[in-house]
TORKOL-330634 format. One record per residue: residue number from 1; residue in three letters; x, y, z of N, C-alpha, C, O in turn. Coordinates in nm, 3 decimals. Layout:
+------+------+---------+---------+---------+---------+---------+---------+---------+---------+---------+---------+---------+---------+
! resi ! resn !    n.c1 !    n.c2 !    n.c3 !   ca.c1 !   ca.c2 !   ca.c3 !    c.c1 !    c.c2 !    c.c3 !    o.c1 !    o.c2 !    o.c3 !
+------+------+---------+---------+---------+---------+---------+---------+---------+---------+---------+---------+---------+---------+
!  NUM !  ALA !       X !       Y !       Z !       X !       Y !       Z !       X !       Y !       Z !       X !       Y !       Z !
...
+------+------+---------+---------+---------+---------+---------+---------+---------+---------+---------+---------+---------+---------+
% end
This chain:
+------+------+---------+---------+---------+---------+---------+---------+---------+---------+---------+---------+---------+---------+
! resi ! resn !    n.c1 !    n.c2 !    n.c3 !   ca.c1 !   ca.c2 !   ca.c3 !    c.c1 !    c.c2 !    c.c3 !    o.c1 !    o.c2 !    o.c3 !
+------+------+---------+---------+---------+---------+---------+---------+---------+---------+---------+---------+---------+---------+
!    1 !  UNK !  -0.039 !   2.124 !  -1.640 !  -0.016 !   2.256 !  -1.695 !   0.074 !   2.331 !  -1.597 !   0.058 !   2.342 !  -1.475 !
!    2 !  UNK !   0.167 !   2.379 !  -1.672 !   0.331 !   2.475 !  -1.529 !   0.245 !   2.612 !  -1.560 !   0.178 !   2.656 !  -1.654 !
!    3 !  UNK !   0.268 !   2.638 !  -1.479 !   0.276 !   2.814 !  -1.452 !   0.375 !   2.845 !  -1.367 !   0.402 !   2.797 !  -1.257 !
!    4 !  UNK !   0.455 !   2.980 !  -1.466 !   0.569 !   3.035 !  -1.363 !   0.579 !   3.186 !  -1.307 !   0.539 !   3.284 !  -1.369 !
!    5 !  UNK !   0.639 !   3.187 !  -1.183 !   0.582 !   3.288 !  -1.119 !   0.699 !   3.354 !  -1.101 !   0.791 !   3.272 !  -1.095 !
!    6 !  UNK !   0.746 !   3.493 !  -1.088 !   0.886 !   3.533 !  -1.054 !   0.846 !   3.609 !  -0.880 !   0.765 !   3.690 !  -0.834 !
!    7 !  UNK !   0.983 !   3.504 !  -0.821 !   0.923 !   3.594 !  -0.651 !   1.054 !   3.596 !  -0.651 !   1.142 !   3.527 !  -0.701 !
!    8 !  UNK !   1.048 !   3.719 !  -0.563 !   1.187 !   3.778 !  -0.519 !   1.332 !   3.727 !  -0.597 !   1.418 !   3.653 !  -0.549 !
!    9 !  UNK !   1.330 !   3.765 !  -0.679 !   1.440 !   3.750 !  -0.790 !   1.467 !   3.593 !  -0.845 !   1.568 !   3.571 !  -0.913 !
!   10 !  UNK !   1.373 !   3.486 !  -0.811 !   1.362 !   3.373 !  -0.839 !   1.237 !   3.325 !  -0.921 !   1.123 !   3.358 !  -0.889 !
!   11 !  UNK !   1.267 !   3.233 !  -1.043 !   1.141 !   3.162 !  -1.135 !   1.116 !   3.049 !  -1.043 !   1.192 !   2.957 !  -1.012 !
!   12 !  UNK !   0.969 !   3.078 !  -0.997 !   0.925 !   2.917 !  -0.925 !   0.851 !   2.878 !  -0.991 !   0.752 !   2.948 !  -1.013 !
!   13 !  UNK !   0.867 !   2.709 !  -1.073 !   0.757 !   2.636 !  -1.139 !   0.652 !   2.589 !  -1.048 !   0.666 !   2.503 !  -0.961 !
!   14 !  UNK !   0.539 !   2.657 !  -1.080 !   0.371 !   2.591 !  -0.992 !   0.326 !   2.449 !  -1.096 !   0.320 !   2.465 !  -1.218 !
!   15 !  UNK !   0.305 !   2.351 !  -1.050 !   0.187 !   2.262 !  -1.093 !   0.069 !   2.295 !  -1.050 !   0.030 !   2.297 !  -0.933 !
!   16 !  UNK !  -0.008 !   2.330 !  -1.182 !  -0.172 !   2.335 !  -1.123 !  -0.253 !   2.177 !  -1.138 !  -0.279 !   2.104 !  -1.233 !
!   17 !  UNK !  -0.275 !   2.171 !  -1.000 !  -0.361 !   1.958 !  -1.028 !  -0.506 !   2.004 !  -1.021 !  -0.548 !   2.091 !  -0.944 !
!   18 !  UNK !  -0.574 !   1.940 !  -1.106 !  -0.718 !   1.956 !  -1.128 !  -0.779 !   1.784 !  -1.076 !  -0.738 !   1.673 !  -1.109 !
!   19 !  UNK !  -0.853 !   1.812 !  -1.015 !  -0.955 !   1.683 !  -1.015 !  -0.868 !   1.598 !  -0.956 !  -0.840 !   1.494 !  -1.015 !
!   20 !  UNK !  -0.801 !   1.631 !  -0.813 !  -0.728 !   1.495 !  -0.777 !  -0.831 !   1.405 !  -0.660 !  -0.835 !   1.420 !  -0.538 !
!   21 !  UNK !  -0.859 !   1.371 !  -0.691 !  -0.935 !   1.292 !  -0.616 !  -0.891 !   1.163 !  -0.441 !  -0.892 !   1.041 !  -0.454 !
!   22 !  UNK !  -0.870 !   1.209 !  -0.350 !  -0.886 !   1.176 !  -0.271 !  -0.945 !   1.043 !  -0.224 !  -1.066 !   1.019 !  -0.227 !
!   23 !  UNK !  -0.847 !   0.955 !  -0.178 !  -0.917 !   0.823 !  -0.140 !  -0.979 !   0.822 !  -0.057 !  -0.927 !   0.868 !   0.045 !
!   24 !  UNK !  -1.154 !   0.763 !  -0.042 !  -1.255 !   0.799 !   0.065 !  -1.232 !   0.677 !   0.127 !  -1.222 !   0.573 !   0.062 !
!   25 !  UNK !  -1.224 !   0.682 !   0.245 !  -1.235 !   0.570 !   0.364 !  -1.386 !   0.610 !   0.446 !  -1.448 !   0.714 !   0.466 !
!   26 !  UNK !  -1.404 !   0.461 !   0.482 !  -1.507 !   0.407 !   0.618 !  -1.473 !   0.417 !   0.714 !  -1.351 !   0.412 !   0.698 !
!   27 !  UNK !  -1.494 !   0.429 !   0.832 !  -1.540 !   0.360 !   0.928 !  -1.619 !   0.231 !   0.920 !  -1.736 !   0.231 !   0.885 !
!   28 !  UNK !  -1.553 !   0.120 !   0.954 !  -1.656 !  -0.014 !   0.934 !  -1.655 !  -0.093 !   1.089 !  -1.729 !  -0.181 !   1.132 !
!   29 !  UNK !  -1.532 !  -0.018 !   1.157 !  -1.535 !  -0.102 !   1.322 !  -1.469 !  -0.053 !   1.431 !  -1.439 !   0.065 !   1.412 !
!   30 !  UNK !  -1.430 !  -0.100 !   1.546 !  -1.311 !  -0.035 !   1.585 !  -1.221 !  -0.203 !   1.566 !  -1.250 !  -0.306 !   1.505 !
!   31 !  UNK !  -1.112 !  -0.165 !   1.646 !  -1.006 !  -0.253 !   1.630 !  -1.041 !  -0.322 !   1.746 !  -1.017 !  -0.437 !   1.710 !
!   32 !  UNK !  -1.078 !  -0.330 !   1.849 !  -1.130 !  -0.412 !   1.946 !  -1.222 !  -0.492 !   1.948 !  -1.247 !  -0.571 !   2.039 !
!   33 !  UNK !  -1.305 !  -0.474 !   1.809 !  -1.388 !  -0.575 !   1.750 !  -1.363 !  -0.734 !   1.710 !  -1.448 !  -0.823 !   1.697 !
!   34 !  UNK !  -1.233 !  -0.741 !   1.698 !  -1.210 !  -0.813 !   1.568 !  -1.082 !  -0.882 !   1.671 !  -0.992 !  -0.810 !   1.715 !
!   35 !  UNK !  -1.089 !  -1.016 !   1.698 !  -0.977 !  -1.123 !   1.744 !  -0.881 !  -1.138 !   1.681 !  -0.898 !  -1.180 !   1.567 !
!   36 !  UNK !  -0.735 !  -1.107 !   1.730 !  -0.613 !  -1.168 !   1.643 !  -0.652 !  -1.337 !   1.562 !  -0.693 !  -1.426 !   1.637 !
!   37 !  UNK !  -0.641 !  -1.359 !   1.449 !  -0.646 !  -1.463 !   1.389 !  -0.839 !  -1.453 !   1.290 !  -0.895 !  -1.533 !   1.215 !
!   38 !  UNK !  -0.876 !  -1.332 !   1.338 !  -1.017 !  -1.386 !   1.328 !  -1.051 !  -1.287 !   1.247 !  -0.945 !  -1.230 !   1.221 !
!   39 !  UNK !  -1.157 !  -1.222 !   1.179 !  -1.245 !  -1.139 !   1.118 !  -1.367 !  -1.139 !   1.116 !  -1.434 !  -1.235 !   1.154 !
!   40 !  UNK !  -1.421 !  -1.016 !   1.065 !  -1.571 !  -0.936 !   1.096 !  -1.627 !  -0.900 !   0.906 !  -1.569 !  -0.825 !   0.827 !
!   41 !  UNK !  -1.727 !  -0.968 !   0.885 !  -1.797 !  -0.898 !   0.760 !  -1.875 !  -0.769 !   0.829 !  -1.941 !  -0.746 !   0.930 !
!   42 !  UNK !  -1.811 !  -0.679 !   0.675 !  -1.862 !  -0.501 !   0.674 !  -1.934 !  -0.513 !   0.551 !  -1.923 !  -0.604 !   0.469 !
!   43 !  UNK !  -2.018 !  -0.400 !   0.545 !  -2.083 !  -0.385 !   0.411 !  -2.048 !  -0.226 !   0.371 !  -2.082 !  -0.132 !   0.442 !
!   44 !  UNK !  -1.986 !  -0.214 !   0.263 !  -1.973 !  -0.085 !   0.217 !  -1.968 !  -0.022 !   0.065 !  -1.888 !  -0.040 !  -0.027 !
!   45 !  UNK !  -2.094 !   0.067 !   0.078 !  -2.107 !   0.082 !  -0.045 !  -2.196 !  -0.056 !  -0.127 !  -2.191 !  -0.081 !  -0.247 !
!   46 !  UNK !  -2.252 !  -0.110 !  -0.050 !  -2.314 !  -0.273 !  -0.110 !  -2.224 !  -0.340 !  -0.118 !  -2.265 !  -0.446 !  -0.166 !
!   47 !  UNK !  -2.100 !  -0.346 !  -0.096 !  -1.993 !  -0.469 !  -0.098 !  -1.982 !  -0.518 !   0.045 !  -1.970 !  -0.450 !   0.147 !
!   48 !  UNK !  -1.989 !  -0.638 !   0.034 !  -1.931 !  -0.721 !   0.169 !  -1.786 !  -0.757 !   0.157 !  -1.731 !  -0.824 !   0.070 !
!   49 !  UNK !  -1.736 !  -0.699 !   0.262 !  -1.619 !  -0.730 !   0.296 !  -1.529 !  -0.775 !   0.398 !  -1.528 !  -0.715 !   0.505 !
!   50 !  UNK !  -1.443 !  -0.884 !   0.377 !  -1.426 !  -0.924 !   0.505 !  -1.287 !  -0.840 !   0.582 !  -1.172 !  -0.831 !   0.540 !
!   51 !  UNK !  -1.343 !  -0.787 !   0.700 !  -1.182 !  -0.733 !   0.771 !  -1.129 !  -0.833 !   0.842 !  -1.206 !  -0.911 !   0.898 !
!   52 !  UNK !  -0.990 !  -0.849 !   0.852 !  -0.916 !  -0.949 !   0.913 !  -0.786 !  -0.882 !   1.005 !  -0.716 !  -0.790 !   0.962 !
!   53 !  UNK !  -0.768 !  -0.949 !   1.148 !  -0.704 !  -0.911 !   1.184 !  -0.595 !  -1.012 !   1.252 !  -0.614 !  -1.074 !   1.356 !
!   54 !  UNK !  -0.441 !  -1.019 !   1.148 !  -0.358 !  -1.074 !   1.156 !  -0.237 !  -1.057 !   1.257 !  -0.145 !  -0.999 !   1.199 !
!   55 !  UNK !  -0.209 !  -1.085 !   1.372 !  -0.078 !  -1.032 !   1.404 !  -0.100 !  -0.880 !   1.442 !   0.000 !  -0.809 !   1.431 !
!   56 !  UNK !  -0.206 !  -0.826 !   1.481 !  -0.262 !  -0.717 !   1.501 !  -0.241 !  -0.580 !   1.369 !  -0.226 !  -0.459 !   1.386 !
!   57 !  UNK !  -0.246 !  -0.645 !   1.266 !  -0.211 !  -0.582 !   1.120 !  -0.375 !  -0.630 !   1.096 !  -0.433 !  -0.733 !   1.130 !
!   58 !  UNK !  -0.416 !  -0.530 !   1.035 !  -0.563 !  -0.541 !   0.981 !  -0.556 !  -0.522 !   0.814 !  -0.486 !  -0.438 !   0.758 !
!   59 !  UNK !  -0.660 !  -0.635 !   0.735 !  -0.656 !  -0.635 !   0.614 !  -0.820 !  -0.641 !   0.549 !  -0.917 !  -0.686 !   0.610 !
!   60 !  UNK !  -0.822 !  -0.611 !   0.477 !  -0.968 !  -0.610 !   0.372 !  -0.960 !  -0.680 !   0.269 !  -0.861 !  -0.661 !   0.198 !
!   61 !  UNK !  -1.045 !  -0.764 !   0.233 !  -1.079 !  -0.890 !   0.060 !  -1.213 !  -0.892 !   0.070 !  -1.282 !  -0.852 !   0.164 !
!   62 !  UNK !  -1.242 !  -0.933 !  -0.017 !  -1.394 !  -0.948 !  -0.107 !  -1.460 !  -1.110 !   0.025 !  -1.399 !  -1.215 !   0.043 !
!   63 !  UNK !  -1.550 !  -1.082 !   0.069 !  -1.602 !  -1.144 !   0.153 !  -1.665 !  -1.275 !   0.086 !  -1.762 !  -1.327 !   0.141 !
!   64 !  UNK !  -1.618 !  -1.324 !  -0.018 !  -1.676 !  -1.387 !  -0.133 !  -1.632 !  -1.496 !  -0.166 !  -1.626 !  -1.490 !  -0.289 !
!   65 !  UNK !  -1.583 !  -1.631 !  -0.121 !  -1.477 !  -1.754 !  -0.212 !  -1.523 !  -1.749 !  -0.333 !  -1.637 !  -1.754 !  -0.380 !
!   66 !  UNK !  -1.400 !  -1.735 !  -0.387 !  -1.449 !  -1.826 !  -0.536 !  -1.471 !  -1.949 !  -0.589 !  -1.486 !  -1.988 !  -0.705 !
!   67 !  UNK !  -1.471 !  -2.015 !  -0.464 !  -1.465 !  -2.150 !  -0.521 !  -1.631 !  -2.211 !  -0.509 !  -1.673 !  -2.285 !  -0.598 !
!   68 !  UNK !  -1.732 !  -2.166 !  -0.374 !  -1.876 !  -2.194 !  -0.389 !  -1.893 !  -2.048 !  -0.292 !  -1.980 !  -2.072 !  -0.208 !
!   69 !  UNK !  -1.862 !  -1.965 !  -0.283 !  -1.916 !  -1.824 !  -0.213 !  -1.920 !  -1.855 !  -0.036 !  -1.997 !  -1.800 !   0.043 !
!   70 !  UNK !  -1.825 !  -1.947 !  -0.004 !  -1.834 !  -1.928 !   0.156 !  -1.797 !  -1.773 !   0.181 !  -1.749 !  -1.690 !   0.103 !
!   71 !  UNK !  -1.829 !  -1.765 !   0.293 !  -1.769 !  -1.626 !   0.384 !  -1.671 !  -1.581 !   0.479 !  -1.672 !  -1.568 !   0.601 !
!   72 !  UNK !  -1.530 !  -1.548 !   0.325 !  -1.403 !  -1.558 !   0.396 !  -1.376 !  -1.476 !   0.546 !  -1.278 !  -1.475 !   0.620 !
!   73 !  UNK !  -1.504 !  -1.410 !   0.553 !  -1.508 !  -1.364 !   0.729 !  -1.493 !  -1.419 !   0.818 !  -1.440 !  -1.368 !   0.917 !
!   74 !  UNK !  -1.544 !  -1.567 !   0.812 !  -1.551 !  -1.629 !   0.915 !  -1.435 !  -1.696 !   0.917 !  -1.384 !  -1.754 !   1.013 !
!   75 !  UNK !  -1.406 !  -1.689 !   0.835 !  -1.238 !  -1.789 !   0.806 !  -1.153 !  -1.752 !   0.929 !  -1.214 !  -1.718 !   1.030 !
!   76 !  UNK !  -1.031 !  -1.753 !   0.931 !  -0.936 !  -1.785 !   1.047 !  -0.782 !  -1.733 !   0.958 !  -0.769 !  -1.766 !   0.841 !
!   77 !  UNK !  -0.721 !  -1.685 !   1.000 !  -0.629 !  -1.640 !   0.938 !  -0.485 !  -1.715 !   0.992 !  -0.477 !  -1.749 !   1.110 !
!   78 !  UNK !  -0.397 !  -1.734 !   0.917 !  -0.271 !  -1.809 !   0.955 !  -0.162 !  -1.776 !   0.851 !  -0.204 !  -1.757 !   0.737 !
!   79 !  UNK !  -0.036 !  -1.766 !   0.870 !   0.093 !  -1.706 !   0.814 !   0.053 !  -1.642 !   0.692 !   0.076 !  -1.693 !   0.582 !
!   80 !  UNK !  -0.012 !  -1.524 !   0.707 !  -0.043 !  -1.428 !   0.584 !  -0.142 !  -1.473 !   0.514 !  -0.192 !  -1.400 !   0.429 !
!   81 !  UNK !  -0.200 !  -1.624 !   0.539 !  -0.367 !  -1.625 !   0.432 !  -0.485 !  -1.651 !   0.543 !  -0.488 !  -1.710 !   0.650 !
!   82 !  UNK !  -0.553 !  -1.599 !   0.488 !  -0.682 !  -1.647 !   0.533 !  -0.770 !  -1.761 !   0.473 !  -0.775 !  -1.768 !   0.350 !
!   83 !  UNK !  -0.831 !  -1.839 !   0.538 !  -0.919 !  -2.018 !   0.516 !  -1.039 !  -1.969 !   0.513 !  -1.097 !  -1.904 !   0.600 !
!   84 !  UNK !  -1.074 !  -2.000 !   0.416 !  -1.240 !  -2.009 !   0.403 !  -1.295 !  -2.134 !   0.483 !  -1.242 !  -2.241 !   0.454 !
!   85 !  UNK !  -1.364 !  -2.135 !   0.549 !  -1.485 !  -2.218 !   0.662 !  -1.524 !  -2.316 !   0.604 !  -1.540 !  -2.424 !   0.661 !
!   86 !  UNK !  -1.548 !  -2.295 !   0.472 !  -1.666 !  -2.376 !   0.396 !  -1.551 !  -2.507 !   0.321 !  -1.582 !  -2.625 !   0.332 !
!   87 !  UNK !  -1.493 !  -2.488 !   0.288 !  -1.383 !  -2.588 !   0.210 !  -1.256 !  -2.563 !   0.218 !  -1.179 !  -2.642 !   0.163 !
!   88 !  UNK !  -1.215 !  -2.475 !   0.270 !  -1.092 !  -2.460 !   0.307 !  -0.987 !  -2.403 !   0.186 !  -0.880 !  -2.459 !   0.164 !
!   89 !  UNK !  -1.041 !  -2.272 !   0.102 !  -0.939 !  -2.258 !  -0.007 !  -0.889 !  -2.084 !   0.078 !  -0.936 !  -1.990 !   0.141 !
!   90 !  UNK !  -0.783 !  -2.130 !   0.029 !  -0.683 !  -2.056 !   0.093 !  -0.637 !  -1.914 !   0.013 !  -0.576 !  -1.923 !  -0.094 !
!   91 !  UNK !  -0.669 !  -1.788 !   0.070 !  -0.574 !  -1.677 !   0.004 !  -0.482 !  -1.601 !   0.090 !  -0.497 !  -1.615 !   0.211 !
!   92 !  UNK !  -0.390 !  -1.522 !   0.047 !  -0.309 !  -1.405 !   0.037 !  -0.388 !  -1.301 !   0.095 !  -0.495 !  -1.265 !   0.046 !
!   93 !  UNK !  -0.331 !  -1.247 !   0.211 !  -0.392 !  -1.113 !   0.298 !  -0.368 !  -1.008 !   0.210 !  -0.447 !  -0.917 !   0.185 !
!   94 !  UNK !  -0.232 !  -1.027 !   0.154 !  -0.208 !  -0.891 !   0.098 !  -0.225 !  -0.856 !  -0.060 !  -0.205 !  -0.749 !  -0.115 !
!   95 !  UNK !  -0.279 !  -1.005 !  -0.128 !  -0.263 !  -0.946 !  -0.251 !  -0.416 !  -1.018 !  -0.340 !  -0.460 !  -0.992 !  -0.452 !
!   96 !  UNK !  -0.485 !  -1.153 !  -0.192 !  -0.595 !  -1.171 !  -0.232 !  -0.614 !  -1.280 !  -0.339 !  -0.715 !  -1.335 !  -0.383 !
!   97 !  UNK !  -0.458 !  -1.296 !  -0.370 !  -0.429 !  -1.466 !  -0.477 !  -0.492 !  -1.577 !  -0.390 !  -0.483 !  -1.556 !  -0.269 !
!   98 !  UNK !  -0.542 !  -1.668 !  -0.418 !  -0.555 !  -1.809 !  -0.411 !  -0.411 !  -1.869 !  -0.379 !  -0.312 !  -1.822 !  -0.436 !
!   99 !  UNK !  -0.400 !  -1.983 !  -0.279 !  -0.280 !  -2.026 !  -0.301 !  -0.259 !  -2.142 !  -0.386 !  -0.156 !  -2.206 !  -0.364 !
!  100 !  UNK !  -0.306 !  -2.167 !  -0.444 !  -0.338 !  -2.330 !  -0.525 !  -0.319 !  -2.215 !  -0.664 !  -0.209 !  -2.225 !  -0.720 !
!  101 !  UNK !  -0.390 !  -2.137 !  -0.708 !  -0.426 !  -2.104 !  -0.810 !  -0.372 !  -1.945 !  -0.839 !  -0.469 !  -1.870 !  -0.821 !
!  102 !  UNK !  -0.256 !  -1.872 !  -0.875 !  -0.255 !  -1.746 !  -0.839 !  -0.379 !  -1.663 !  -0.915 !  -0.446 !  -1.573 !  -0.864 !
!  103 !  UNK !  -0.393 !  -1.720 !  -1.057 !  -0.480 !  -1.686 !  -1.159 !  -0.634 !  -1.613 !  -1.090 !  -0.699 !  -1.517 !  -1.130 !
!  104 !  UNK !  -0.648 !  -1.679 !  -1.004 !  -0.772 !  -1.654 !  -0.892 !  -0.752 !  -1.569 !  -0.804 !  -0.650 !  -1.584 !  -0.735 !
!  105 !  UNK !  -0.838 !  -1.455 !  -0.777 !  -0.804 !  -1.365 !  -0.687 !  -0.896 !  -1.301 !  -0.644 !  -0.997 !  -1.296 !  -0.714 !
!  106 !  UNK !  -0.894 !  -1.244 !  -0.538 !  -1.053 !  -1.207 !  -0.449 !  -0.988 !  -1.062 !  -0.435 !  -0.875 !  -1.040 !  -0.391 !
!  107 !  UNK !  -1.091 !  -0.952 !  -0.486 !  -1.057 !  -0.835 !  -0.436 !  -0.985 !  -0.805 !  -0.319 !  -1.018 !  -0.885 !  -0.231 !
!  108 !  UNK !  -0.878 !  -0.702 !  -0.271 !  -0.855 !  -0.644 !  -0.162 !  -0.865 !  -0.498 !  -0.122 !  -0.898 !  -0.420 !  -0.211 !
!  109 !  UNK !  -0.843 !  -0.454 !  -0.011 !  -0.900 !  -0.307 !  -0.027 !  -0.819 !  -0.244 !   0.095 !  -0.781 !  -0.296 !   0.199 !
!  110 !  UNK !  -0.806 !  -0.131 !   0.053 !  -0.680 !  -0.036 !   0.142 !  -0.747 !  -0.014 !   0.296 !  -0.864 !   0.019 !   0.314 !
!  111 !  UNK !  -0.665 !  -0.036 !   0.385 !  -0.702 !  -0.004 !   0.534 !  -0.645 !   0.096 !   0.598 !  -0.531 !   0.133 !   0.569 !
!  112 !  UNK !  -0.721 !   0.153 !   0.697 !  -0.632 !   0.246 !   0.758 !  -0.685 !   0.255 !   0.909 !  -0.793 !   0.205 !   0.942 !
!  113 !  UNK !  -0.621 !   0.306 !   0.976 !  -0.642 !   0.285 !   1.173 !  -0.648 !   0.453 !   1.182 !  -0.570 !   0.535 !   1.134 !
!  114 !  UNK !  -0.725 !   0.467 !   1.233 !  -0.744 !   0.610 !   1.283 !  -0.758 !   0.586 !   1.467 !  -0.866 !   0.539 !   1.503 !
!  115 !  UNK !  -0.677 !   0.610 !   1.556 !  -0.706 !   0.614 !   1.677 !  -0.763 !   0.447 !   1.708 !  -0.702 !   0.356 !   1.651 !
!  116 !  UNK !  -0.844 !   0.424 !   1.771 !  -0.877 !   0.248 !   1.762 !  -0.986 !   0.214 !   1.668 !  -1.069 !   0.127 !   1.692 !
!  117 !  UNK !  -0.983 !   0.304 !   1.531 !  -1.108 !   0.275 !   1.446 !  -1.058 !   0.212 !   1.319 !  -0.954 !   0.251 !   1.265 !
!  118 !  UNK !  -1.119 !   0.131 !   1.281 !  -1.107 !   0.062 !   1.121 !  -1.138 !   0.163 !   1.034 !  -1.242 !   0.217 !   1.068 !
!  119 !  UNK !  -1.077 !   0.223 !   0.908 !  -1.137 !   0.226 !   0.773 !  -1.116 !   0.142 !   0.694 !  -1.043 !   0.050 !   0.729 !
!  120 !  UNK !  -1.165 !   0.144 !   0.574 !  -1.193 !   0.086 !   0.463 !  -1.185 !   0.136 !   0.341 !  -1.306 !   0.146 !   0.319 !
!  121 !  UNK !  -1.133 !   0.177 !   0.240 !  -1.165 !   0.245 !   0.159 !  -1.243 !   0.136 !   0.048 !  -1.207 !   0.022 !   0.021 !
!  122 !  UNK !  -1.370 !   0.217 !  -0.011 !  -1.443 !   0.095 !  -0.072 !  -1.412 !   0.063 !  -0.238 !  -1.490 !   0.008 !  -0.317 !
!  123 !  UNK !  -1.279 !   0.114 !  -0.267 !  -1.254 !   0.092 !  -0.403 !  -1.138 !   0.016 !  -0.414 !  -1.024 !   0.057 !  -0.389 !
!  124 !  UNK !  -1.189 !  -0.174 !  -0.478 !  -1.055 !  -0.234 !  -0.443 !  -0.900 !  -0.181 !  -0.492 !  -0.897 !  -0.078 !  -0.561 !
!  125 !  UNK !  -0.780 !  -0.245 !  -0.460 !  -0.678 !  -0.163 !  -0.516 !  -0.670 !  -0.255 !  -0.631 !  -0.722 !  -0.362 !  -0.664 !
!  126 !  UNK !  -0.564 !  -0.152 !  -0.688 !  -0.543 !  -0.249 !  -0.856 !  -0.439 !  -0.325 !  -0.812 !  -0.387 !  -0.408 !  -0.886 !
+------+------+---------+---------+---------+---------+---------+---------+---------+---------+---------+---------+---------+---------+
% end
């Protein structure tokens, strides 16, 4: 909805935004937690999630394989995917595809560094 206002001999169009909602982030660690190549399961909001820290770039996915539910936390990360422990199926840091299968995909979730702290925001992205 515009609303217009006349200031000092000029029409300025206002947008009024209702209900914008703000992406809520965690705290789930600091960054000194977590080994280049390696990751830490968080729980937030009842989701487990695994943080990973690549190349000192930190990422968030569904702590979950799809293939028998290992715990891509413990996995090991290498040129942008992370290995599941348990059988070795492979995804995408950034988008959470399978590499065998794109069709397959494990949630991911927005990160952010505040000073040496992890967030999380707990709503995966689309």
């Amino acid at each position: 909805m515009a609303k217009f206002t006349k200031v000092c001999s000029k029409t300025l169009k206002l947008t009024i935004v209702k209900d914008v909602k703000m992406a809520k982030f965690t705290k789930v660690c600091s960054k000194n937690e977590i080994e280049e190549g390696k990751g830490k399961v968080v729980e937030v909001e009842g989701k487990k999630i695994a943080v990973l820290n690549h190349n000192g770039k930190f990422f968030a996915i569904s702590n979950t394989c799809a293939h028998m539910q290992g715990p891509i936390g413990e996995g090991e990360c290498n040129d942008g995917k992370v290995t599941c422990p348990w059988h070795g199926w492979e995804y995408e840091l950034e988008s959470g595809k399978n590499t065998f299968d794109e069709n397959i995909k494990l949630d991911t979730y927005e990160v952010k560094i505040e000073g040496g702290d992890v967030l999380v925001n707990p709503k995966p992205k689309k």
